[in-house]
C-alpha positions in Angstrom: -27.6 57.5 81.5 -29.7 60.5 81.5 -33.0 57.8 82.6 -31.1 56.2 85.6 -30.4 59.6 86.9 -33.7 60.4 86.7 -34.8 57.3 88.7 -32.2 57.9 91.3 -32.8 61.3 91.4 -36.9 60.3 92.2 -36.4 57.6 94.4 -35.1 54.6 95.6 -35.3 51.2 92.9 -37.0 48.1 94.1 -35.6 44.9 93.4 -38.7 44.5 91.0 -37.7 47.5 89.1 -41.0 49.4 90.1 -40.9 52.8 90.3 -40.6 53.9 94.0 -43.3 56.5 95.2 -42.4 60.4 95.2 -42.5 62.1 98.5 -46.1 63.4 98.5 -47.0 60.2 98.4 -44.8 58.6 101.0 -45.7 61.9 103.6 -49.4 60.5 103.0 -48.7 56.9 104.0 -46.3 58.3 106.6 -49.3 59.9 108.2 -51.7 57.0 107.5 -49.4 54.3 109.3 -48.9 57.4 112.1 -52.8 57.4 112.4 -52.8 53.1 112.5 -49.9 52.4 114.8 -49.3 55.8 116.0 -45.6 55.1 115.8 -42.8 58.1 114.7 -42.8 58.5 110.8 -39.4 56.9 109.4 -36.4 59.5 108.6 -36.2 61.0 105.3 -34.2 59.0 102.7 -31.0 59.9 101.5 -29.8 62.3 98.8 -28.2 60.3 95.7 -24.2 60.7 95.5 -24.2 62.4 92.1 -26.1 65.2 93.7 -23.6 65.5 97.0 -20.7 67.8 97.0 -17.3 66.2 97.8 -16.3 66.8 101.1 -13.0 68.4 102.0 -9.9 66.6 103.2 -9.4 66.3 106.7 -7.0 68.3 108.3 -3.5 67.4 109.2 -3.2 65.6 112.8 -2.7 68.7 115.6 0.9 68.9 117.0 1.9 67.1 120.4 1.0 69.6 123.4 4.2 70.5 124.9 4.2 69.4 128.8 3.3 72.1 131.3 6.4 73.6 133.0 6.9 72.1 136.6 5.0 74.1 139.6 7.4 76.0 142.3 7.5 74.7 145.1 5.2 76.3 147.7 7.4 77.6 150.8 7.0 76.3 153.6 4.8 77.1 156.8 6.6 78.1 159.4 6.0 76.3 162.6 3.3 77.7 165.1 4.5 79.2 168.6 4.1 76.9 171.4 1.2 77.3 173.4 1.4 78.3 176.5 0.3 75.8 178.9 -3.1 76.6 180.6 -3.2 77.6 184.4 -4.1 74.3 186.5 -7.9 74.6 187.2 -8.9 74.6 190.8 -10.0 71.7 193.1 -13.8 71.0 192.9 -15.6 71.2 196.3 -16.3 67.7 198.0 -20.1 66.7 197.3 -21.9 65.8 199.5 -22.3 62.4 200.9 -25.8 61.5 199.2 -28.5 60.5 202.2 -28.5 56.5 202.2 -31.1 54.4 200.3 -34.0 52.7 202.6 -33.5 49.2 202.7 -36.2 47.3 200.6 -36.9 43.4 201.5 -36.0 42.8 197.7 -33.7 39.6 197.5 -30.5 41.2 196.8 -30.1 38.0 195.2 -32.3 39.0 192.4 -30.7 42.2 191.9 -27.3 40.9 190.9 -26.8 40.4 186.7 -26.2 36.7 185.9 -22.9 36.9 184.5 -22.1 34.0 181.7 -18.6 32.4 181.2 -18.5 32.3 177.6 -16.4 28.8 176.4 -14.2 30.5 174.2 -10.3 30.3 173.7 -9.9 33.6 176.3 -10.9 31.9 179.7 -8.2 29.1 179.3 -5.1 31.1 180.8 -7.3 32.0 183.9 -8.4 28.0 184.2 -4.6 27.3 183.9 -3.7 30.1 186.4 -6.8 28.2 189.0 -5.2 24.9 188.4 -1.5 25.9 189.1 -3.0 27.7 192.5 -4.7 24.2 193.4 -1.6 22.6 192.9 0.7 25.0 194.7 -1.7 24.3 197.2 -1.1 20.4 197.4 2.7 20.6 197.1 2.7 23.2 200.2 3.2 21.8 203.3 1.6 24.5 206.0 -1.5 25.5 203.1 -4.7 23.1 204.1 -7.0 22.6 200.9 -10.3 23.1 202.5 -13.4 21.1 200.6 -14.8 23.7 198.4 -10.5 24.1 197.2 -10.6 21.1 196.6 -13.9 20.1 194.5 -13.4 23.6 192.5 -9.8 21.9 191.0 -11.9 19.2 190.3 -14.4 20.8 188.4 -11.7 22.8 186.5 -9.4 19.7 185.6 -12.3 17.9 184.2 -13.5 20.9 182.0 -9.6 21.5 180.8 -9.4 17.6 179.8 -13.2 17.6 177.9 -11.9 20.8 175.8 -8.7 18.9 175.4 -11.0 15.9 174.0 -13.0 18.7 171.4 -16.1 18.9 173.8 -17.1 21.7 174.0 -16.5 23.7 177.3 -20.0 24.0 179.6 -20.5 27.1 181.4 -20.8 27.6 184.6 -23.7 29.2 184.2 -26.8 28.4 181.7 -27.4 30.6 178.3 -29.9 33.0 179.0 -29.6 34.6 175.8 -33.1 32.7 174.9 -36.2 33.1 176.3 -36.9 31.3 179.1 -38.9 31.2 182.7 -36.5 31.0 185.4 -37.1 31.6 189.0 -36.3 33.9 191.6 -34.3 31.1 193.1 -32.6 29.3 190.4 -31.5 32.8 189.7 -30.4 33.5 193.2 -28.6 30.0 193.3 -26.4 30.8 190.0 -25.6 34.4 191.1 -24.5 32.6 194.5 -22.6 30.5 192.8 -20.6 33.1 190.5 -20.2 35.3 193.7 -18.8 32.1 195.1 -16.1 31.4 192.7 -15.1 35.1 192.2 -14.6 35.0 196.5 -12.6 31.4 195.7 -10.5 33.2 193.0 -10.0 36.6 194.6 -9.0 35.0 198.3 -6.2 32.8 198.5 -7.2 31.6 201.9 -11.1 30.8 202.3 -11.7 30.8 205.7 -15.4 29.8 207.4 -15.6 32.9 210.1 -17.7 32.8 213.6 -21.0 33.8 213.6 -20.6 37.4 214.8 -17.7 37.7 211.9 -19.2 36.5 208.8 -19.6 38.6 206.2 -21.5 36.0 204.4 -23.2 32.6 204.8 -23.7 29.5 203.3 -24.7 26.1 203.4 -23.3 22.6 202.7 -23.5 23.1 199.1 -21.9 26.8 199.2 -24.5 28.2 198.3 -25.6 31.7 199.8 -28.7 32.5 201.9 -30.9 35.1 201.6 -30.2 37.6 204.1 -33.4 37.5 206.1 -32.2 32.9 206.6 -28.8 34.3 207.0 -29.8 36.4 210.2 -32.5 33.7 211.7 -29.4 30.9 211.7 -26.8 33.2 213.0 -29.2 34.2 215.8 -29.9 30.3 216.3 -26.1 29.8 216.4 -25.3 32.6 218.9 -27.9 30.8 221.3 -25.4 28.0 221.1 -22.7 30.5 222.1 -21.9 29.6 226.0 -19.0 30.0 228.4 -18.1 28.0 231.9 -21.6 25.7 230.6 -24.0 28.5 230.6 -26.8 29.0 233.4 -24.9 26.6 236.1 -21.8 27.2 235.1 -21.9 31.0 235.9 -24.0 30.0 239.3 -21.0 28.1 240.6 -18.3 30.7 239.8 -19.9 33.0 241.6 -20.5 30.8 244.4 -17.4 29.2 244.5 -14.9 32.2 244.0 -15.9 34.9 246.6 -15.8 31.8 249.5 -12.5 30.8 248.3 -11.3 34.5 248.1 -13.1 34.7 251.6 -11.8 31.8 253.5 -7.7 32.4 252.2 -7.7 36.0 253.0 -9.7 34.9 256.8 -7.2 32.3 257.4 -4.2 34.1 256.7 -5.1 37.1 258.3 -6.4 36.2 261.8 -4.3 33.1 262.4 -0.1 33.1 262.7 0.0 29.5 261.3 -1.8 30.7 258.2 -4.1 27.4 257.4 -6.9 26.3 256.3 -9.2 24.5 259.1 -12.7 23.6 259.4 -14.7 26.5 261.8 -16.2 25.4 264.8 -18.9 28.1 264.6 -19.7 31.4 263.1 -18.6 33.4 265.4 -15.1 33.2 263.9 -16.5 35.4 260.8 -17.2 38.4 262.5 -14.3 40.2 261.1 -15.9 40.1 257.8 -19.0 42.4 259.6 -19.2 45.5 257.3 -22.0 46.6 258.8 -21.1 47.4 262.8 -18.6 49.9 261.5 -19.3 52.3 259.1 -15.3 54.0 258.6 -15.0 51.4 255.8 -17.8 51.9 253.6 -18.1 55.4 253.6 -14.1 55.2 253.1 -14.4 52.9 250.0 -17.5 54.9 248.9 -15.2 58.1 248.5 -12.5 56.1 247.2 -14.7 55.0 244.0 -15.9 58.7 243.4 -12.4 60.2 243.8 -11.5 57.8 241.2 -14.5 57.7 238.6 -13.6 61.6 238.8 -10.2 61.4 238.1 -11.3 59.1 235.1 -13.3 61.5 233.2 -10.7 64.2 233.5 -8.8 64.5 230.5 -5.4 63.9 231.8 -4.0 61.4 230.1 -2.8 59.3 226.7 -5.9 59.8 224.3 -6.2 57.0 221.6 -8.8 56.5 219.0 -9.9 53.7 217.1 -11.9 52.5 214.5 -14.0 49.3 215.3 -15.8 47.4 212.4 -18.4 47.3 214.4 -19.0 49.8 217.0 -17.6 52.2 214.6 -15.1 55.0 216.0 -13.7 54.6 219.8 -11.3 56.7 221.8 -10.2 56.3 225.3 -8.7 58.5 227.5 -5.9 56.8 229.6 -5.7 58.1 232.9 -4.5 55.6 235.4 -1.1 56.9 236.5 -2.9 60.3 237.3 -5.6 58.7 239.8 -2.7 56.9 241.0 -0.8 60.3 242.0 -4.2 62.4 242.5 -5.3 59.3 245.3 -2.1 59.1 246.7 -2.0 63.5 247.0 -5.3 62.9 248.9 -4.3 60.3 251.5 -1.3 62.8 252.6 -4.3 65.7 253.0 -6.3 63.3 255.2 -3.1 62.2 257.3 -2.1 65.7 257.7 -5.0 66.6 259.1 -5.6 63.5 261.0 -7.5 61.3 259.7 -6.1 58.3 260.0 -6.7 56.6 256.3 -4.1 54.2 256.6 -4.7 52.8 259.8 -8.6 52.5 258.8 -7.4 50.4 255.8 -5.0 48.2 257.4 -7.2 47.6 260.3 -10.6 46.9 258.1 -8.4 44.5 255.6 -11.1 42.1 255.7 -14.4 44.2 255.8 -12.9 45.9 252.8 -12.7 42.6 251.0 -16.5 42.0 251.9 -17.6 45.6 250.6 -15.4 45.3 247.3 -16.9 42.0 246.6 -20.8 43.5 247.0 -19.7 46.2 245.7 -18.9 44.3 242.2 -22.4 42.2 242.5 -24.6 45.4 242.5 -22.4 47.1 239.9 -23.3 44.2 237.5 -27.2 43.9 238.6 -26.9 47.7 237.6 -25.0 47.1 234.5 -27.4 44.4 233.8 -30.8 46.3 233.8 -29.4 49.3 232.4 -28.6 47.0 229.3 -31.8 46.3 228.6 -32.2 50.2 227.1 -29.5 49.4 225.0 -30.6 48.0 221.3 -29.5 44.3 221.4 -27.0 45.2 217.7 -24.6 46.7 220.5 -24.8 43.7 223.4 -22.2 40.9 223.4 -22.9 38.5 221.2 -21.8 35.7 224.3 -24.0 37.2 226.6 -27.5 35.6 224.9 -27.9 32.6 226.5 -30.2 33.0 229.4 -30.9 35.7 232.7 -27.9 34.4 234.9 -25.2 33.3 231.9 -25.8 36.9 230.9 -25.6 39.0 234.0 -22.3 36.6 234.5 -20.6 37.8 231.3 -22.1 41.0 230.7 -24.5 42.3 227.9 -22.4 45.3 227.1 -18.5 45.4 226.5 -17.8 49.4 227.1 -21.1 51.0 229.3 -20.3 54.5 229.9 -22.0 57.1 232.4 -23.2 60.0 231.2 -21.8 59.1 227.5 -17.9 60.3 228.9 -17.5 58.4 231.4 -15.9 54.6 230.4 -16.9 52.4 233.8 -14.5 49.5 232.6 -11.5 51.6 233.1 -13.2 53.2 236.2 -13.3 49.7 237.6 -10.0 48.5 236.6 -8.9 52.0 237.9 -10.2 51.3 241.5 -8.4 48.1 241.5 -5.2 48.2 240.2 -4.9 51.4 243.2 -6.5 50.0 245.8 -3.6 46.8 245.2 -0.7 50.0 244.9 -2.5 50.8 248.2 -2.2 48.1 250.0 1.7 47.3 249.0 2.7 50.7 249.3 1.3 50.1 253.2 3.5 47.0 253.7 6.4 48.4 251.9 5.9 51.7 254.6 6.3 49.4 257.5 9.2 47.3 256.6 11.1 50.1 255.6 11.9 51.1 259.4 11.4 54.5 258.9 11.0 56.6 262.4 8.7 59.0 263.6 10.3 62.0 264.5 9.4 62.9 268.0 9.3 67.0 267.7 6.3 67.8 265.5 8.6 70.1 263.0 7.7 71.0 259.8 8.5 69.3 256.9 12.1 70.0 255.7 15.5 68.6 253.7 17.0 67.8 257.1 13.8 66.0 258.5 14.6 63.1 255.2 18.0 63.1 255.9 17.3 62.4 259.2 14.5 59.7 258.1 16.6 58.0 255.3 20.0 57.7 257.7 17.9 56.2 260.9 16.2 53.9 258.5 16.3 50.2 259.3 14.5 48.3 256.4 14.1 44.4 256.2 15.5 42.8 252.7 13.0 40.8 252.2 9.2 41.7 252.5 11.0 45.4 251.2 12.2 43.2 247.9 8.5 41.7 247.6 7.0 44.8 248.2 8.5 46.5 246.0 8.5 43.9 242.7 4.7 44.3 243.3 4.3 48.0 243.6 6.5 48.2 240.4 4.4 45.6 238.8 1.1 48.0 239.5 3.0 50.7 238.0 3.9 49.0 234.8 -0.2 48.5 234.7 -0.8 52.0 235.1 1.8 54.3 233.2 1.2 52.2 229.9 -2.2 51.4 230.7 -2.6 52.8 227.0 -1.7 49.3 225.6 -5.1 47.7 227.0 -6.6 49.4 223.6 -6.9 46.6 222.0 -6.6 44.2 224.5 -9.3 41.6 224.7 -10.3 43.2 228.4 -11.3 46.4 227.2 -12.5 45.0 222.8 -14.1 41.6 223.5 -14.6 41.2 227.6 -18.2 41.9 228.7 -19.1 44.5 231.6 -20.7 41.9 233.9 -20.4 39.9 237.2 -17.0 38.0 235.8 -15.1 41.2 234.8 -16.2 43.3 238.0 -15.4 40.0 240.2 -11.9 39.2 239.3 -11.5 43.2 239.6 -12.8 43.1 243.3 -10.4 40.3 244.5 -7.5 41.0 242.8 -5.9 43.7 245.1 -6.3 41.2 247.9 -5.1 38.1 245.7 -2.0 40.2 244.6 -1.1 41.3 248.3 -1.7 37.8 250.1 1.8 36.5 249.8 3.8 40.0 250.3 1.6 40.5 253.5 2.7 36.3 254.2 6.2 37.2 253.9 5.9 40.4 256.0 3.9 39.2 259.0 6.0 35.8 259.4 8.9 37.4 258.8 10.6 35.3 256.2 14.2 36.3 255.4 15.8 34.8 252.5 19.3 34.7 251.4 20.7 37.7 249.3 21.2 35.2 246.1 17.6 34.1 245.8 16.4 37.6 246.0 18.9 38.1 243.1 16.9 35.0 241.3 12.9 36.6 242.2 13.7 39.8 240.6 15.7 38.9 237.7 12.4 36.4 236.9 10.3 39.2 238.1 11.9 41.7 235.7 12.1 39.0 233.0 8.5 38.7 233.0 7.9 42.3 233.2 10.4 42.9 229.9 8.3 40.2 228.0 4.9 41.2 229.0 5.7 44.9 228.3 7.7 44.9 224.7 5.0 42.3 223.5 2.0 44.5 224.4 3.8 47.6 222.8 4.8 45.6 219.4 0.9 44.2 219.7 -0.3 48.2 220.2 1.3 49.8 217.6 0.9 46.9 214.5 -2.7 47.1 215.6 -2.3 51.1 214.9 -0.5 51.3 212.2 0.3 47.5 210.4 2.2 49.3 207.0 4.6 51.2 209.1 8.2 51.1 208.3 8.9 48.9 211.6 6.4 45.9 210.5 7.7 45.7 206.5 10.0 43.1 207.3 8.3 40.9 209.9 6.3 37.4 209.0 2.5 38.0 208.4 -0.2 35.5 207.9 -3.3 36.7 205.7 -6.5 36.3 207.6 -10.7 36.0 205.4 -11.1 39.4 207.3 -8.3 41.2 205.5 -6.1 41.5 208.1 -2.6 40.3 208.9 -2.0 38.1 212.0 1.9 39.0 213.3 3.8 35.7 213.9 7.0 37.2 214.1 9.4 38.2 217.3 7.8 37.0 220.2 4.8 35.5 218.6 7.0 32.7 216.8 7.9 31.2 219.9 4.6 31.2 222.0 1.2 32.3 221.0 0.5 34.6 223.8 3.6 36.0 225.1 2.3 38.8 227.1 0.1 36.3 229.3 3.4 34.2 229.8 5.1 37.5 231.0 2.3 38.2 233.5 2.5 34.6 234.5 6.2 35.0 234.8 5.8 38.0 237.2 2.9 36.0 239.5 5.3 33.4 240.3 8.4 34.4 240.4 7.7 34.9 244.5 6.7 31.5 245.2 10.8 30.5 245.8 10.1 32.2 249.3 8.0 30.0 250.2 10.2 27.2 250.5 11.9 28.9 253.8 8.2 28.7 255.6 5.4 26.6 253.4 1.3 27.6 253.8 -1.4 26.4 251.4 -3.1 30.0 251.4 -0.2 32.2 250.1 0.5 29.2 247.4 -3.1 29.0 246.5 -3.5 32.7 246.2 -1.2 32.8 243.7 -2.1 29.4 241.1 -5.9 31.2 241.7 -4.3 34.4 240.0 -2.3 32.7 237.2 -5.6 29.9 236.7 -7.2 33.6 235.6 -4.7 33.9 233.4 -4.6 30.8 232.5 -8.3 30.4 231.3 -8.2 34.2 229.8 -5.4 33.4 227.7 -7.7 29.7 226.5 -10.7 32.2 225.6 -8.6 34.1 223.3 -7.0 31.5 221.7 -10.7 30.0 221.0 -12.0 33.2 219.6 -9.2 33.4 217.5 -9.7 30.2 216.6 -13.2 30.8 215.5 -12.6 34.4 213.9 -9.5 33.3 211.5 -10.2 29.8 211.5 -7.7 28.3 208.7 -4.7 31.3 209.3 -4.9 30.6 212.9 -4.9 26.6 212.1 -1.7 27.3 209.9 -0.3 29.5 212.6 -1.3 27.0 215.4 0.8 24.2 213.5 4.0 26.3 213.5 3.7 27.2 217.0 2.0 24.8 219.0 1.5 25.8 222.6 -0.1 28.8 223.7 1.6 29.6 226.7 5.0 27.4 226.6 7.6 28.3 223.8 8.5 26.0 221.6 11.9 25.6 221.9 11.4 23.2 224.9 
């Protein structure tokens, strides 16, 4: 016993039974290995068990923690005060307008992102939505698919029935998400394109507009130009632009309608047969002579200053516009005012005896002469004052050559002095020279006596006037339809605003023409009636002014629906009325009057010409008759040159419009 302690108690036995190495020894192989394979020396071994002490019993297991007492609850907040709501901060001050770029001759083409249509699952509601346009479009009776409607639902259907299929969708435009090379004009042929559709999508109607109201072009593949193409073609088109057949045309209106005007107004004046007959020589014409008396001219000379002055006074209906083109307008109406300011001055001059009246009925004819070379130096002078004016502003129908253009008129509003309009001073001096010449006639057949003691004038002098009176029904009738007819002209001459006279007419030998001969066209058959002296039953005086009135009532509630749409087309009086959308933007009224006939106020002004032709029946002359189909012609061919520049500026809406009412100056109902 005592021996195996003592081999425990040195060391460790090997299973050989050789006595294991004391721990001197193993510290000096400890630090001989350490030297060799520098590794840590091995921990020390254990003690034997006989020499350890027992160790003491584990303690018992530790009681269960007893559970923390709940937490109070933690009161709660009480609500914050409303705030109080912060004062309104104060409008910012308008910047200002920045100054405008300088146009570069980049291709604006080039500028524009190429935008791709992705084939995804999100564009097939707005393919659907195209589609079930298109075919609205079929099933509608009055819509016209043009071509480009038509090959666009094309295009779509087949691209709806290949992603039907499992085809993938292709875009309309290529993937540019590579790099690639692609040109300035491949890429300004797809962003033309894109811009295309977009304009098909966003437009319900896709109208081709005139050359002067295109706000962009294209060719036959719908493709759009670049601008600098754009401008060369429309400037090549406008050359094309030609009214009455151009150069020869415009020679043989002014040719043939001053003789015409001449020879009626010679023949109906100086003979008591009033006809036409072939002159033996030219000694018959010497009534037309302005130039062996000089009363006339100087009289007609003062008579266009007193009214060019009473034009730029401010006395009258102001209106202003805006025009997309020539930017803001306004007018100041002032016909009614020369009317009474003219009149005021003839009763000066009679008073103090100078005989006015007598010098105009006596010079009839000369004044005809004067008015009529009058109007041919006025547009000579229009003409060569245009050529100072930058050719943006000039009418785009007045670009076809020296004589088409001094026909029609380079300009459309040529002012004096930059206040003074000299279209309304010209319509001005015709309409009152007419209201002249009728309230002449209407003096004379009214019977009224001179009194023979040169009193003053008092109440009893008119009484005595009015009861001694003797007037003759019928030129007094005629007279007066007309002098209310000049009237009408004049006290809503404000309605011209947008009339194509005073937007679209130009200011050249055509305008200032008609202007000279109208007073003497108007007054031919009232000055028939009163020199033959025609009397016509009481019952067909009835029937001329009821027609005369009718006209006037169409003619004048037309124009005034016409005025104020054009001012004001969202108004509370236009909700409810039938509108056709126009490429421009606009609205074209087809309601009221315009669903009947297509220019109602020209059929009321035709109305009012001839409603005096029944008189004629009672004593028949080719001059009167003649007089009057010249004035309604005018009307006639003014009311075609509307219709054809609607035609070319609304194109399809004036189509659709033109198939619901067909004629242009003859309602439908018949």
């Amino acid at each position: 016993m005592e021996s195996r302690r003592a081999t425990r108690g040195a060391g460790p036995a090997t299973s050989s039974g050789a006595a294991v190495p004391g721990p001197a020894e193993t510290a000096k192989r400890g630090r001989k290995s350490a030297t060799r394979n520098k590794s840590p020396s091995p921990p020390p071994a254990r003690k034997s068990s006989v020499g350890r002490k027992a160790s003491p019993a584990r303690s018992k297991r530790s009681p269960a923690r007893k559970p923390s007492p709940a937490r109070k609850l933690s009161p709660k907040r009480k609500a914050s005060p409303a705030r109080k709501a912060s004062p309104a901060r104060k409008a910012s001050p308008a910047r200002k307008a920045s100054p405008a770029r300088k146009s570069t001759q980049v291709d604006s083409a080039v500028k524009e992102a190429i935008i791709k249509l992705s084939p995804d699952s999100k564009n097939e509601p707005r393919r659907s939505t195209r589609i079930r346009i298109s075919e609205q479009r079929d099933k509608s009776p009055v819509i016209r698919k043009s071509l480009r409607d038509k090959n666009l639902s094309a295009i779509l259907d087949e691209a709806e029935e290949l992603s039907k299929k499992g085809s993938p969708a292709k875009s309309l435009t290529p993937n540019t998400s590579h790099r690639s090379i692609v040109t300035s004009t491949e890429r300004s042929r797809l962003t033309a394109s894109r811009s295309v559709s977009i304009a098909n999508e966003s437009q319900e109607f896709s109208d081709h507009e005139d050359v002067e109201f295109q706000s962009f072009h294209k060719d036959d593949n719908g493709i759009s130009k670049s601008k600098s193409y754009a401008r060369r073609s429309a400037t090549k088109q406008l050359q094309d632009l030609r009214e009455y057949g151009g150069n020869l045309g415009a020679a043989a209106v002014l040719l043939l309608v001053p003789v015409f005007v001449l020879l009626t107004n010679h023949y109906c004046s100086s003979r008591e047969d009033c006809r036409y007959k072939i002159p033996r020589n030219l000694s018959e014409f010497t009534e037309f002579s302005a130039f062996n008396n000089h009363k006339e001219p100087v009289l007609f000379l003062l008579f266009t200053w007193l009214v060019a002055l009473c034009t730029s006074l401010p006395i009258g209906k102001a209106v202003k516009i805006v025009d997309d083109i020539r930017g803001q307008q306004s007018y100041v109406f002032t016909g009614l005012s020369c009317a009474v300011l003219t009149g005021l001055a003839i009763c000066i001059a009679e008073y103090f005896e100078y005989r006015v009246l007598s010098i105009i009925s006596v010079g009839y004819s000369r004044l005809l002469v004067i008015s009529l070379a009058y109007a041919f130096i006025t547009a000579g002078f229009a003409f060569f004052k245009s050529r100072y004016v930058p050719q943006l502003n000039w009418n785009p129908y007045a670009k076809t050559g020296f004589l088409s253009d001094f026909f029609v008129g380079r300009e459309v509003n040529p002012t004096a002095f930059n206040t003074i309009n000299l279209k309304l001073v010209h319509y001005h001096i015709s309409v009152v020279l007419a209201l002249i010449f009728n309230c002449i006639l209407l003096y004379r057949n009214l019977g009224i006596p001179i009194p023979e003691a040169q009193e003053p004038w008092s109440l009893e002098t008119l009484v005595f006037l009015v009861k001694n009176s003797s007037p003759v029904a019928t030129p007094t009738v005629v007279a007066s339809l007309n002098i209310l007819y000049l009237l009408d002209l004049l006290a809503y001459e404000h309605h011209l605003t947008f009339s194509f006279d005073l937007q679209s007419e130009g200011f050249g030998a055509l305008l200032l023409v008609r202007y000279a001969v109208f007073p003497f066209t108007l007054t031919l058959l009232p000055k028939y009636v009163s020199t033959q002296g025609i009397v016509a039953p009481i019952w067909i005086l009835a029937v001329i002014t009821l027609l005369a009135l009718t006209g006037l009532y169409i003619k004048r509630s037309s124009n005034r629906l016409k005025h104020q749409y054009r001012l004001n087309p969202l108004g509370e009086k236009f909700i409810d009325l039938e509108t056709l959308p126009t490429f421009q933007g606009r609205r074209l009224l087809v309601a009221k009057w315009w669903s009947f006939v297509r220019q109602p106020n020209y059929v009321g002004d035709i109305l009012q010409q001839v409603a005096l032709l029944p008189l004629l029946y009672f004593r028949f002359a080719w001059p009167p008759l003649l007089a009057v189909l010249f004035t309604v012609a005018l009307l006639v061919e003014r009311a075609r040159r509307v219709n054809d520049r609607n035609a070319k500026k609304y194109n399809s809406a004036w189509q659709r419009y033109c198939s619901k009412v067909p004629y242009m100056l003859v309602p439908k109902v018949f």
